[in-house]
FIKOLZA-1660 file (N, C-alpha, C; in steps of 0.1 Angstrom, whole numbers, plus 5000, padded with zeros to 4 digits):
% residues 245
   i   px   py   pz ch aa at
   1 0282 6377 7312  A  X  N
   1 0282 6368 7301  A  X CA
   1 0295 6361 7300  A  X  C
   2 0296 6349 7301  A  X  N
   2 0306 6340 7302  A  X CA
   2 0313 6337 7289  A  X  C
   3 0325 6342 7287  A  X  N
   3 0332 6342 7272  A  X CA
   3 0345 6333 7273  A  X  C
   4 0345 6329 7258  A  X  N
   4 0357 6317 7258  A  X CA
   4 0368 6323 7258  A  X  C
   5 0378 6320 7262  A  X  N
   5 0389 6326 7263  A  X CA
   5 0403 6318 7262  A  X  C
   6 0417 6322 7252  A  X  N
   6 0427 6314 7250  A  X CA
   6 0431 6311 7264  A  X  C
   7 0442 6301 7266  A  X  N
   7 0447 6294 7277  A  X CA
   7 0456 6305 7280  A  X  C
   8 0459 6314 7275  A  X  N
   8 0471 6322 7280  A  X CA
   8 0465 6333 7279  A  X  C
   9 0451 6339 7279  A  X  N
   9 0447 6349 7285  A  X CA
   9 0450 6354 7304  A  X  C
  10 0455 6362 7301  A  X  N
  10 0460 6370 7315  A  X CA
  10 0446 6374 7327  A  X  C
  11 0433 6377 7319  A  X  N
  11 0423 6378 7330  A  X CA
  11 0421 6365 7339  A  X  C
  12 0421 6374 7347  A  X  N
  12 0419 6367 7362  A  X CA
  12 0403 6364 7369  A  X  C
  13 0393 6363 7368  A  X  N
  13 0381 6362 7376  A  X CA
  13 0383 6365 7388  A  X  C
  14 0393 6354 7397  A  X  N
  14 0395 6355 7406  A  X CA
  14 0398 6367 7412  A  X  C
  15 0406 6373 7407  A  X  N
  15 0413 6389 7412  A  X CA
  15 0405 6395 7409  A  X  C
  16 0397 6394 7400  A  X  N
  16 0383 6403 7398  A  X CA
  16 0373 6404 7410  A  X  C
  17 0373 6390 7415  A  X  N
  17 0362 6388 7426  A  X CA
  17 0367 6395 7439  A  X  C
  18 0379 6395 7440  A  X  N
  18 0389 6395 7451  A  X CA
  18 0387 6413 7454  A  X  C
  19 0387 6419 7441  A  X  N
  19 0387 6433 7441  A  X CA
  19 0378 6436 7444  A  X  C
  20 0369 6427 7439  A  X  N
  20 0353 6439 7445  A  X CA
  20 0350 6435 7457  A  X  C
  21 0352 6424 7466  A  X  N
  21 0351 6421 7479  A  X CA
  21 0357 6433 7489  A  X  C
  22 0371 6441 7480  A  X  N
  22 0378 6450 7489  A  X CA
  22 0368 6458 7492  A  X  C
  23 0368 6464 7507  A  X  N
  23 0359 6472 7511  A  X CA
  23 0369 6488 7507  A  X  C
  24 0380 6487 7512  A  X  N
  24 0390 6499 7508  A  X CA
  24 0391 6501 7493  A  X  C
  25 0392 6491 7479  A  X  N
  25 0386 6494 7467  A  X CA
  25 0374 6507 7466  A  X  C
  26 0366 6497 7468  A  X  N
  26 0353 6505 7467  A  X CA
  26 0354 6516 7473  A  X  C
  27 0357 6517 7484  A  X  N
  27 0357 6530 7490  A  X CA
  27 0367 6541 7479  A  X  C
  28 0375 6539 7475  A  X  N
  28 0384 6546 7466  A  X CA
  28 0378 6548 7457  A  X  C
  29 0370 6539 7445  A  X  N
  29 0365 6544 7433  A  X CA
  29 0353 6548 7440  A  X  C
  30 0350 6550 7447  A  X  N
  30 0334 6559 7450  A  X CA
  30 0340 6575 7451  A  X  C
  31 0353 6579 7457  A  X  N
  31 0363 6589 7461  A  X CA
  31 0361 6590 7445  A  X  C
  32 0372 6585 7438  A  X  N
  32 0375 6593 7423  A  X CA
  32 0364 6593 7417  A  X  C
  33 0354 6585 7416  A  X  N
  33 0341 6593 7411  A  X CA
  33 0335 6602 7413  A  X  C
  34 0335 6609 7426  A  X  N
  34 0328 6621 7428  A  X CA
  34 0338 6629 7425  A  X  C
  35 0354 6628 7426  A  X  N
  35 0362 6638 7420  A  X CA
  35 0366 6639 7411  A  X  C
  36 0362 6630 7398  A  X  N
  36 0361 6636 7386  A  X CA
  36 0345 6643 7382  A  X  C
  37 0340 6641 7389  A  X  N
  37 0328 6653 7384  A  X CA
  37 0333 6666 7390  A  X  C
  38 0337 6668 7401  A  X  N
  38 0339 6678 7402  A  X CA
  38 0351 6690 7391  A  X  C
  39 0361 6678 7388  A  X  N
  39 0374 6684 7380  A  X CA
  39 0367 6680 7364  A  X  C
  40 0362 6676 7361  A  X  N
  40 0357 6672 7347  A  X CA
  40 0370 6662 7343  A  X  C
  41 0372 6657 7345  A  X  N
  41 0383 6645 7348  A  X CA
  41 0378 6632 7332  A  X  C
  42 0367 6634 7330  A  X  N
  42 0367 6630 7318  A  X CA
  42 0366 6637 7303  A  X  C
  43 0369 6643 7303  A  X  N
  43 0368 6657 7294  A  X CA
  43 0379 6655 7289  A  X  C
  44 0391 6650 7294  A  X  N
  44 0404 6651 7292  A  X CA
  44 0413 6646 7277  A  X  C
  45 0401 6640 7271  A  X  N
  45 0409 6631 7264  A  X CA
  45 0404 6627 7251  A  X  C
  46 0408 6621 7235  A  X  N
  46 0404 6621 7223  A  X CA
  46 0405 6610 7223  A  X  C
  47 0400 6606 7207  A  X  N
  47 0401 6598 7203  A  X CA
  47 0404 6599 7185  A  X  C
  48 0414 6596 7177  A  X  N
  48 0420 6601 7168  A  X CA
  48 0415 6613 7165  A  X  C
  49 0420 6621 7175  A  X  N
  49 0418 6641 7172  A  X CA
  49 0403 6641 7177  A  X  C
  50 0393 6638 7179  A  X  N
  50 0384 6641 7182  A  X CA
  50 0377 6634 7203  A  X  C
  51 0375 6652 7208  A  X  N
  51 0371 6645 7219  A  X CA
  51 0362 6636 7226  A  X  C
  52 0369 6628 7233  A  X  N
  52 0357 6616 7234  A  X CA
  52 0348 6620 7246  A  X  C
  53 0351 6623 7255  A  X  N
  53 0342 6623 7266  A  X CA
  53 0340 6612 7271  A  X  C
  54 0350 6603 7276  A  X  N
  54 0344 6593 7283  A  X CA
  54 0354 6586 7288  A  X  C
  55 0352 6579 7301  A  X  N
  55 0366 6579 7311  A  X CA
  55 0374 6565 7299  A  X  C
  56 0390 6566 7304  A  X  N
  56 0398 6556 7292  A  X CA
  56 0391 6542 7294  A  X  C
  57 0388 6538 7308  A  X  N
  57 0384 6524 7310  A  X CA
  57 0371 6519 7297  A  X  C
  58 0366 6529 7297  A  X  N
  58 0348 6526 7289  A  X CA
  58 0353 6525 7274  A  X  C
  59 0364 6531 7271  A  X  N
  59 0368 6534 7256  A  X CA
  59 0371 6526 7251  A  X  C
  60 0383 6514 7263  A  X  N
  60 0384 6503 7260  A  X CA
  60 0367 6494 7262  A  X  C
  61 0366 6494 7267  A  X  N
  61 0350 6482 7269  A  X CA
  61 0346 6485 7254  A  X  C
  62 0345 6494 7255  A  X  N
  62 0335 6501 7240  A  X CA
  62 0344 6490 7228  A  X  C
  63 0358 6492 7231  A  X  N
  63 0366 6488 7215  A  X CA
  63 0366 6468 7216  A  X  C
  64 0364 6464 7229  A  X  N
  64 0362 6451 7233  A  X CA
  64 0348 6446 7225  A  X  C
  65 0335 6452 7231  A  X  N
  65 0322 6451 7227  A  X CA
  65 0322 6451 7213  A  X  C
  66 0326 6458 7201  A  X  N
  66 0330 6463 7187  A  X CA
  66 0338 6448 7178  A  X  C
  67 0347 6449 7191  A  X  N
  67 0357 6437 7186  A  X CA
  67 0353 6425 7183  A  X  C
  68 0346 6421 7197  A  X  N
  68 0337 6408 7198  A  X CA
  68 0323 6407 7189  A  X  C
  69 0318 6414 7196  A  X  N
  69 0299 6415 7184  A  X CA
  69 0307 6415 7171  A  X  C
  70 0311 6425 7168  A  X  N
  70 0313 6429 7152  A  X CA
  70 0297 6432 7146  A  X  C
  71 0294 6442 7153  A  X  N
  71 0280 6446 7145  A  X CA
  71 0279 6455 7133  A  X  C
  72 0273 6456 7125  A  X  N
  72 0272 6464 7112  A  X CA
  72 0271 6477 7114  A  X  C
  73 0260 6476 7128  A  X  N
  73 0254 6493 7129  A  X CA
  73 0257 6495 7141  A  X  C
  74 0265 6509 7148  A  X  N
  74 0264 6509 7161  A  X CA
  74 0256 6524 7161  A  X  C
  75 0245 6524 7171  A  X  N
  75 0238 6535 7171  A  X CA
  75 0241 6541 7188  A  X  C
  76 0244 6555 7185  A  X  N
  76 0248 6561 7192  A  X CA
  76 0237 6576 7201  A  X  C
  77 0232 6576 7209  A  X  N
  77 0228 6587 7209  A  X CA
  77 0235 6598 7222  A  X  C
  78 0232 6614 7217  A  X  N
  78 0248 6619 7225  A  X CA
  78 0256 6619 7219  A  X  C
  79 0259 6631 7208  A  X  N
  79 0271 6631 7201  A  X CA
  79 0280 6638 7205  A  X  C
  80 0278 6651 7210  A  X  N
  80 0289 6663 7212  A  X CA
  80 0300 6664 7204  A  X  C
  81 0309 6659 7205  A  X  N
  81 0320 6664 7198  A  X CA
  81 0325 6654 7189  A  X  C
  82 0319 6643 7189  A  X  N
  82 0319 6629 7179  A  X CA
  82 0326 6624 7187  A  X  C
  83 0333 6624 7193  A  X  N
  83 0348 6618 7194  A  X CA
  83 0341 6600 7197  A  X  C
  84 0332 6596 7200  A  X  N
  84 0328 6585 7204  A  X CA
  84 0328 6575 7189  A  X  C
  85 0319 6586 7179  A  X  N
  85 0318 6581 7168  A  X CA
  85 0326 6579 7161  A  X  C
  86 0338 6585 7160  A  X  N
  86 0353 6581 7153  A  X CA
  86 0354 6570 7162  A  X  C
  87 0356 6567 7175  A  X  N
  87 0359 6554 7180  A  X CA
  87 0351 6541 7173  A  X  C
  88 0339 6542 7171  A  X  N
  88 0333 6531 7171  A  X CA
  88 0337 6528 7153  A  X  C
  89 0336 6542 7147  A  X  N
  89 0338 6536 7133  A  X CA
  89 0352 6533 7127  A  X  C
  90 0366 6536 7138  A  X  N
  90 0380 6534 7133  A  X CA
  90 0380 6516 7137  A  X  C
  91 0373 6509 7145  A  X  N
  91 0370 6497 7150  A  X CA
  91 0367 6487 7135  A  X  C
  92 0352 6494 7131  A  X  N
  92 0346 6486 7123  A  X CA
  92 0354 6486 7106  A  X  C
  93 0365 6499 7110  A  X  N
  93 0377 6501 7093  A  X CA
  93 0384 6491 7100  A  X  C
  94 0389 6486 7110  A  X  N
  94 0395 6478 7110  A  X CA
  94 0387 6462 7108  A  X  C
  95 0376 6463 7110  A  X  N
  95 0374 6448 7110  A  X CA
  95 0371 6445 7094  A  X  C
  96 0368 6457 7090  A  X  N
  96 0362 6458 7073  A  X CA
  96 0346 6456 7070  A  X  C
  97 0344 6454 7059  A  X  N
  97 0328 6456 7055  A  X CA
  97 0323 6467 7056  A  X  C
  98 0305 6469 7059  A  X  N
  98 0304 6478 7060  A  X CA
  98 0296 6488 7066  A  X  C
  99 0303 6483 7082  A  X  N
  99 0300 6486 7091  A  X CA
  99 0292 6502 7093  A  X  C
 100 0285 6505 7096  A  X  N
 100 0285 6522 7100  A  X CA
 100 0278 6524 7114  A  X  C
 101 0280 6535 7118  A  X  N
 101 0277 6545 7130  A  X CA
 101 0271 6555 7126  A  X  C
 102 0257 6557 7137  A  X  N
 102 0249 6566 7132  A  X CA
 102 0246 6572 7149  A  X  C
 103 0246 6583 7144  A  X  N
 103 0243 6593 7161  A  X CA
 103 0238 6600 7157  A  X  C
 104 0227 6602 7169  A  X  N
 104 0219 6612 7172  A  X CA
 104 0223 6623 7183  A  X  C
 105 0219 6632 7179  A  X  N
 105 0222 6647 7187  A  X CA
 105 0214 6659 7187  A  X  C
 106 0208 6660 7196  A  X  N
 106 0198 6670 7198  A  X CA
 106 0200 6687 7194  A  X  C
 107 0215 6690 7195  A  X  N
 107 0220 6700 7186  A  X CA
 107 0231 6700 7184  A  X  C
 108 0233 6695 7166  A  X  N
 108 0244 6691 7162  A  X CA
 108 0255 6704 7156  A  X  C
 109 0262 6707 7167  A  X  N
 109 0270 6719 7163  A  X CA
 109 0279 6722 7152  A  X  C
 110 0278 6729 7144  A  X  N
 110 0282 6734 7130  A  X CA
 110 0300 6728 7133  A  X  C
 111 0307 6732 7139  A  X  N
 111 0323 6728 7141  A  X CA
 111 0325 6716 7143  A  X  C
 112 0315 6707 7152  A  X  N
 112 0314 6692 7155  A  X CA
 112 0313 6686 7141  A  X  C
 113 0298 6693 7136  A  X  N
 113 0297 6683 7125  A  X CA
 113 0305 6685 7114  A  X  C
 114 0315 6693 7112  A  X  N
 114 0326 6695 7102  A  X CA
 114 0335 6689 7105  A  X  C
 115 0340 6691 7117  A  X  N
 115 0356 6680 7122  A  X CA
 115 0349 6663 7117  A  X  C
 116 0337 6660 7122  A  X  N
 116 0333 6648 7123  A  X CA
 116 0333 6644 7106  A  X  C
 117 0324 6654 7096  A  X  N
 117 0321 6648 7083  A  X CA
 117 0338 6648 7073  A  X  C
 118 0345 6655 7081  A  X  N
 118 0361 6658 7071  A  X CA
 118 0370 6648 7079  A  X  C
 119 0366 6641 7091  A  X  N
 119 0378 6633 7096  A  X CA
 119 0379 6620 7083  A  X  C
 120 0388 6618 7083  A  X  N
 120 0389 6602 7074  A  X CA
 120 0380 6592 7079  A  X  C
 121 0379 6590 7088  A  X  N
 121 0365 6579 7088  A  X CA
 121 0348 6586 7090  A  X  C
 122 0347 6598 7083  A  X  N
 122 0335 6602 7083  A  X CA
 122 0328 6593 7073  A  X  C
 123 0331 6588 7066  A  X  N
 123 0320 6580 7055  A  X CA
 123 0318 6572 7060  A  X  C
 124 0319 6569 7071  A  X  N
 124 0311 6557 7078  A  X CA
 124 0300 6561 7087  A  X  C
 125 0298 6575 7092  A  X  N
 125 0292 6577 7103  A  X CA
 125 0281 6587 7095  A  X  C
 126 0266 6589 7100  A  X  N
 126 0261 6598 7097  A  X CA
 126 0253 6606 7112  A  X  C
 127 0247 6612 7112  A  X  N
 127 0241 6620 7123  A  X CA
 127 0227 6627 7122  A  X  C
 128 0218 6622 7133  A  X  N
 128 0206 6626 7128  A  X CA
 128 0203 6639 7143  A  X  C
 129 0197 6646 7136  A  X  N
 129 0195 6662 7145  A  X CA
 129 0185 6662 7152  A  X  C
 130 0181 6662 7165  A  X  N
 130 0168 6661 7168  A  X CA
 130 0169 6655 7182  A  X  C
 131 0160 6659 7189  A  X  N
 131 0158 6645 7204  A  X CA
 131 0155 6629 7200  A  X  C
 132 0165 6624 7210  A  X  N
 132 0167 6612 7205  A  X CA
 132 0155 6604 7209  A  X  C
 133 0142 6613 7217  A  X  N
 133 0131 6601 7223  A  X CA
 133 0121 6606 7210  A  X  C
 134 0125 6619 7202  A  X  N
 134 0111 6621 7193  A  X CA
 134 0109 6613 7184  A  X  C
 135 0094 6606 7182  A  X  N
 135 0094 6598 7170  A  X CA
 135 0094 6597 7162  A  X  C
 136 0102 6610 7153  A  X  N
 136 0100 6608 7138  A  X CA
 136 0116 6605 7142  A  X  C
 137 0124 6610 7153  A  X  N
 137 0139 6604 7151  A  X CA
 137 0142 6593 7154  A  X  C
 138 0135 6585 7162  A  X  N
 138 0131 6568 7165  A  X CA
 138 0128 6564 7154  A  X  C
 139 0124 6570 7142  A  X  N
 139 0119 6561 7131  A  X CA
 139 0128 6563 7124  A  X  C
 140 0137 6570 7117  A  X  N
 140 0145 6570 7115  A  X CA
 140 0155 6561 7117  A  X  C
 141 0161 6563 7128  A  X  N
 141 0171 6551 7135  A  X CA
 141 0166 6542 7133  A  X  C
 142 0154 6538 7129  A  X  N
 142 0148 6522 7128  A  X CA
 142 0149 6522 7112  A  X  C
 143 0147 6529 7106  A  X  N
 143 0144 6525 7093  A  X CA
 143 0160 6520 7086  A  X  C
 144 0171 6529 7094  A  X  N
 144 0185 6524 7090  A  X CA
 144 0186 6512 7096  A  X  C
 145 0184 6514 7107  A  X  N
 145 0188 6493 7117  A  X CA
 145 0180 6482 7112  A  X  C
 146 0172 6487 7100  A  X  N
 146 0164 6477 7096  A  X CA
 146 0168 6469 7083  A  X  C
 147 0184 6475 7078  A  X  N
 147 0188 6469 7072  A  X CA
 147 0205 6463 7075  A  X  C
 148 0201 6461 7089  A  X  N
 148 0216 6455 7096  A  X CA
 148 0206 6442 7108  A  X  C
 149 0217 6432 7107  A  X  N
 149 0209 6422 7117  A  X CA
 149 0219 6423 7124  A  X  C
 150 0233 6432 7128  A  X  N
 150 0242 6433 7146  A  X CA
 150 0242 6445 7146  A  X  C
 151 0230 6453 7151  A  X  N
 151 0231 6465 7159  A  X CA
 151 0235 6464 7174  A  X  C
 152 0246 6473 7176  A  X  N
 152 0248 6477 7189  A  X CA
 152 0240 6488 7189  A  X  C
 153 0237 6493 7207  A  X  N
 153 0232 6505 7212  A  X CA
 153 0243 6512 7224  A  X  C
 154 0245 6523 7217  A  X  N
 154 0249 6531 7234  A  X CA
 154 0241 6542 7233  A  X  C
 155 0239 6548 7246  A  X  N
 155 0231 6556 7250  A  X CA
 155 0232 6563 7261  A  X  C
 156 0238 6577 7259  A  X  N
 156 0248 6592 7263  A  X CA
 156 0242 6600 7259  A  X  C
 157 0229 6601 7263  A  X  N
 157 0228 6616 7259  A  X CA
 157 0220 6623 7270  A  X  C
 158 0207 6628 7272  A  X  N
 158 0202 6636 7285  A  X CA
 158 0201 6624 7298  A  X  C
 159 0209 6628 7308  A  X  N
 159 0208 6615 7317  A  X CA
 159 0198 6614 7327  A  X  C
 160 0188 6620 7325  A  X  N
 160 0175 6622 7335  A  X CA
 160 0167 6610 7334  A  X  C
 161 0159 6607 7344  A  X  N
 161 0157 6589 7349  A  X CA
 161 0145 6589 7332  A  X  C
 162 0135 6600 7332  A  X  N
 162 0125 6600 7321  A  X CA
 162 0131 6597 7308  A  X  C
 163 0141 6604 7303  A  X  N
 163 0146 6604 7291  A  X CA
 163 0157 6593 7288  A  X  C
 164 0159 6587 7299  A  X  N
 164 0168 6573 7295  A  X CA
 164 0157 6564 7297  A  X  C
 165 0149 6560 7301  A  X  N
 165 0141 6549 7302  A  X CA
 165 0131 6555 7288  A  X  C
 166 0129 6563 7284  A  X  N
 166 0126 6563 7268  A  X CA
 166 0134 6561 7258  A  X  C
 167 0144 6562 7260  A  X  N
 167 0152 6560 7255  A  X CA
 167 0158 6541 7250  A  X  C
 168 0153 6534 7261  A  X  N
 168 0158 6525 7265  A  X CA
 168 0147 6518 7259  A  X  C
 169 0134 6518 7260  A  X  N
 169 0120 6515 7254  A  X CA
 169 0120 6513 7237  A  X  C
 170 0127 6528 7233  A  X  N
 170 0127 6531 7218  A  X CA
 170 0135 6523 7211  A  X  C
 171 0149 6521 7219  A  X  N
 171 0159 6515 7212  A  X CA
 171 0164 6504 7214  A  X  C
 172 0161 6494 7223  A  X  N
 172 0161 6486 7222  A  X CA
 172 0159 6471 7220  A  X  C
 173 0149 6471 7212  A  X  N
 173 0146 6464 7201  A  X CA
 173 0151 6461 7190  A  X  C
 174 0161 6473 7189  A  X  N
 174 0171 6471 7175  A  X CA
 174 0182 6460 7178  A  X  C
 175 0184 6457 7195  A  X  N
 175 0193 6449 7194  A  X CA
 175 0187 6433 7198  A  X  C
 176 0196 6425 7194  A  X  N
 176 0190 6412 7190  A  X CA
 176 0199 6404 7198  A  X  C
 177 0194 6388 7197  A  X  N
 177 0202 6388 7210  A  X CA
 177 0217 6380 7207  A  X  C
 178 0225 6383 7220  A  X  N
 178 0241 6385 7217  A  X CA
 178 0240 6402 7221  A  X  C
 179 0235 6408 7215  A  X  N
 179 0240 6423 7210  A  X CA
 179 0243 6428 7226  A  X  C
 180 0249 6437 7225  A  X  N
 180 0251 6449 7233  A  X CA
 180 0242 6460 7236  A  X  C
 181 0238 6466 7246  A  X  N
 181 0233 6478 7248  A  X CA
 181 0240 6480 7260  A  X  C
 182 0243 6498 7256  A  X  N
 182 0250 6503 7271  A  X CA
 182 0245 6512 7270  A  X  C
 183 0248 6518 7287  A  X  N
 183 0241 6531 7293  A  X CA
 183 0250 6533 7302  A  X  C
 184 0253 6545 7294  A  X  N
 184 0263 6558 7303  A  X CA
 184 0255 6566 7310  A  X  C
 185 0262 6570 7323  A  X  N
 185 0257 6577 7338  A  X CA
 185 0256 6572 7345  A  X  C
 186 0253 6557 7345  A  X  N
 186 0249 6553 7356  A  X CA
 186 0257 6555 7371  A  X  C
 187 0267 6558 7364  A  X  N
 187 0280 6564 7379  A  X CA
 187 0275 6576 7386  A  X  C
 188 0262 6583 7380  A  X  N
 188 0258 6594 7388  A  X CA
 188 0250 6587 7404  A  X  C
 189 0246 6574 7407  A  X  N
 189 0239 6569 7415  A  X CA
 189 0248 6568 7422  A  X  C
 190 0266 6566 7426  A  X  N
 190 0276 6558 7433  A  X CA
 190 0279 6571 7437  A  X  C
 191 0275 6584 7435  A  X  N
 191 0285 6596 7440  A  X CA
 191 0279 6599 7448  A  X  C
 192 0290 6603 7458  A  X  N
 192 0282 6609 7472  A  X CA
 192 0273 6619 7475  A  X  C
 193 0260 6613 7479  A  X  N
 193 0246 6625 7478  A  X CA
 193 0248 6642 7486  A  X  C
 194 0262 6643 7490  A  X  N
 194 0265 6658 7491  A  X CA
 194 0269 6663 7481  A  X  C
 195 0273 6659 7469  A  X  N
 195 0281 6662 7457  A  X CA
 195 0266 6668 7452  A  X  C
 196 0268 6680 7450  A  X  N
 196 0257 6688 7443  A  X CA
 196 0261 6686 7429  A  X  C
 197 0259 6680 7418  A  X  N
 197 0256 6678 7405  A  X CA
 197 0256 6686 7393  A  X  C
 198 0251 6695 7397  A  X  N
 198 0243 6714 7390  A  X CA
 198 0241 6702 7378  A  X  C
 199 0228 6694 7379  A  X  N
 199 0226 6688 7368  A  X CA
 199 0210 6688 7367  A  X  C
 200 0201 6681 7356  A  X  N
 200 0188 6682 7359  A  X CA
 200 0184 6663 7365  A  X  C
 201 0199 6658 7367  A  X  N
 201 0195 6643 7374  A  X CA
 201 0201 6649 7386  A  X  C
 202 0203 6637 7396  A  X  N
 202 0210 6639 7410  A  X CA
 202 0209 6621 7415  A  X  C
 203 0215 6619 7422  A  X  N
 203 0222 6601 7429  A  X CA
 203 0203 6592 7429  A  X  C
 204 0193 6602 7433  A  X  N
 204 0186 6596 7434  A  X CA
 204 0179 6588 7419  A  X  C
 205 0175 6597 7415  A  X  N
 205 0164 6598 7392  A  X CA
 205 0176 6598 7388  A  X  C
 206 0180 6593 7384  A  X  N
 206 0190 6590 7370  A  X CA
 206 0191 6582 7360  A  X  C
 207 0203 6577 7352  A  X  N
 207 0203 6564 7342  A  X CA
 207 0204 6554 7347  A  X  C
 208 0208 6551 7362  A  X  N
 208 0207 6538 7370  A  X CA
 208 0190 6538 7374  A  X  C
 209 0185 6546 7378  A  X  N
 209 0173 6546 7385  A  X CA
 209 0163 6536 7369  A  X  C
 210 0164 6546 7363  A  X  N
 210 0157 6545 7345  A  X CA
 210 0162 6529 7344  A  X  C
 211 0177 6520 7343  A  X  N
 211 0181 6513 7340  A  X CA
 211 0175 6496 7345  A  X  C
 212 0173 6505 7360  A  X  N
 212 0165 6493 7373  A  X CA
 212 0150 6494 7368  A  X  C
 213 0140 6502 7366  A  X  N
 213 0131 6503 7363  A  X CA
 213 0132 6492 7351  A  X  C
 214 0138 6495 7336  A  X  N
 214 0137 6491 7327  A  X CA
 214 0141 6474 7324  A  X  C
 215 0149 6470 7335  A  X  N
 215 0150 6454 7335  A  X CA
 215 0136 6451 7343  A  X  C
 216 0131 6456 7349  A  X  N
 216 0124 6451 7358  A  X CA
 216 0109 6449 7344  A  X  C
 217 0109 6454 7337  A  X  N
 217 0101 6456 7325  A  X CA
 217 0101 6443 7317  A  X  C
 218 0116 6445 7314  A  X  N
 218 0121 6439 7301  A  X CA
 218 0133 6426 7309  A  X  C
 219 0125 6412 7296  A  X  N
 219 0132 6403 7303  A  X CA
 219 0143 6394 7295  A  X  C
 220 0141 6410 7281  A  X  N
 220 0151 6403 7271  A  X CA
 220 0166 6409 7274  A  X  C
 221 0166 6413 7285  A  X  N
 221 0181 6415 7287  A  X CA
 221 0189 6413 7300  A  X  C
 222 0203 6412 7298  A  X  N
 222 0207 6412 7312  A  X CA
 222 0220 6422 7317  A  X  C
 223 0229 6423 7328  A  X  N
 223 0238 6429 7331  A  X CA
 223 0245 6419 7326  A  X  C
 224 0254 6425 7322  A  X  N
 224 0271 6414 7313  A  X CA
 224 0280 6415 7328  A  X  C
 225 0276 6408 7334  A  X  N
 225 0288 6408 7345  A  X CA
 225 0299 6406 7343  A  X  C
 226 0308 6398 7337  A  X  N
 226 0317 6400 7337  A  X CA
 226 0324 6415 7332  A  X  C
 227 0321 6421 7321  A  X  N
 227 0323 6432 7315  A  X CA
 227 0325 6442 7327  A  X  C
 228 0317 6445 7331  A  X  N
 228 0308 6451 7341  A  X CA
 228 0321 6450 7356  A  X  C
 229 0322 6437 7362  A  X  N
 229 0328 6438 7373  A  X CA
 229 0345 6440 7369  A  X  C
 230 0350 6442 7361  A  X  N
 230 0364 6439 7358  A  X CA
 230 0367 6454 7356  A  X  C
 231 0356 6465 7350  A  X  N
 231 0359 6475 7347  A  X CA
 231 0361 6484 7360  A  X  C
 232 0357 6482 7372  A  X  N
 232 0359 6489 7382  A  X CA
 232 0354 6507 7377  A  X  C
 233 0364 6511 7374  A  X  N
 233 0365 6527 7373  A  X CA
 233 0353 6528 7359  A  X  C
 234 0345 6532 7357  A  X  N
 234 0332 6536 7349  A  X CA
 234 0324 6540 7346  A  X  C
 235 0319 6550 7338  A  X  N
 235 0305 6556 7340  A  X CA
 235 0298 6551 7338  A  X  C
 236 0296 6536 7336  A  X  N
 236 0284 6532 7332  A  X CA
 236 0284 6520 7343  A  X  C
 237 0285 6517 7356  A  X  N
 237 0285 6505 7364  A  X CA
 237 0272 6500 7364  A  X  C
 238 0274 6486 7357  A  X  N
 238 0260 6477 7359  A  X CA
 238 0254 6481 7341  A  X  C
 239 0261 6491 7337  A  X  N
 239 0252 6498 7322  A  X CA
 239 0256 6492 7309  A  X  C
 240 0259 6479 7311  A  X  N
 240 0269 6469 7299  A  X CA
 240 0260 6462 7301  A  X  C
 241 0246 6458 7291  A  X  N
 241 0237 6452 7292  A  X CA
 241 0241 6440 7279  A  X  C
 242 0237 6430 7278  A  X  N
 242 0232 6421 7263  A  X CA
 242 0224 6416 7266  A  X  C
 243 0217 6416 7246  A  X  N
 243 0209 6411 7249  A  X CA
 243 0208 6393 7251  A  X  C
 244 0199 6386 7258  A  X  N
 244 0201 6373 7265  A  X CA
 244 0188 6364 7257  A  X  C
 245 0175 6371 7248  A  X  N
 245 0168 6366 7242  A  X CA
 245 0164 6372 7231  A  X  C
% end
């Protein structure tokens, strides 16, 4: 998606293009991608006290996406330890109004959901318990996004090809077009097919597989390339979707 930009913005296209032509690039972030799965290399890190789980590059995209849309609701599924959900809702205290974040999580852990409801931006976020493809928790999520017209979607939670392409079915409809929908893992398809996983996805069925499937479906959306190519290092390559109708 092609964005306006001041005359003294620093991004480059060009060096963007230039980068991903490198064959020795690519070869490198294919390298740190399978070696942060191995070291848990994204584990490393918070976001105001709470862990995010998610490599720094995406944290920014995430605060970019937030910045630009400015949507009311960002719906999140995949909570763990919040840390995502304080990101998305320290964004929307800054922009003001009255923005909120709502996550889903299949088991919302007693310590999580205390750090999360006592941090100072917990009154903005709430959390619903449950699988994020069951329908009474799909209705749910719909019955709140039904009174916001800029829902964002991200979507982090079981990364097996079945449960993200339900996932993907359920929820996005809530976004309208302009909006954002992302999908994290897709970095599991770029890692080298010796890299044993100990996961219930692997390089072949994953959230890229689910993701390809689901454009092929759906023609209300597209890959945000630019987003997308500039990020290089990501777990979500190609998973920075808007919507286009």
């Amino acid at each position: 998606m092609k964005r306006d930009r001041d005359v003294h913005d620093p991004y480059d296209p060009g060096a963007v293009a230039s980068m991903l032509a490198d064959p020795q690039m690519a070869a490198a972030v294919r390298t740190f991608l399978g070696k942060t799965f191995e070291y848990g290399y994204y584990r490393n890190f918070t976001w105001l006290g709470r862990p995010i789980i998610q490599y720094p590059q995406d944290v920014v995209a995430l605060q970019e996406l937030i910045w630009e849309y400015r949507p009311t609701l960002v719906v999140e599924t995949g909570v763990a330890h919040g840390g995502a959900l304080i990101l998305y809702a320290s964004i929307l205290e800054l922009i003001g109004g009255r923005g909120e974040v709502v996550g889903v999580e299949v088991e919302y852990r007693a310590h999580n959901r205390e750090a999360v409801e006592k941090h100072p931006l917990g009154r903005r976020i709430r959390v619903i318990e449950g699988s994020s493809i069951v329908p009474a928790v799909v209705a749910q999520v719909k019955e709140i996004a039904a009174a916001h017209e800029r829902v964002m979607v991200v979507l982090d939670s079981l990364h097996t090809h079945e449960h993200v392409l339900a996932e993907l079915r359920a929820y996005s409809p809530l976004v309208r077009e302009g909006g954002p929908l992302v999908v994290f893992g897709t970095s599991v398809a770029s890692v080298d097919s010796s890299i044993d996983l100990k996961r219930e996805w692997d390089q072949r069925r994953n959230p890229k597989s689910a993701l390809d499937e689901f454009l092929r479906e759906n023609d209300r959306f597209a890959v945000d390339r630019e987003l997308n190519d500039k990020l290089l290092l990501t777990d979500a390559p190609d998973g920075y979707l808007r919507a286009i109708r």
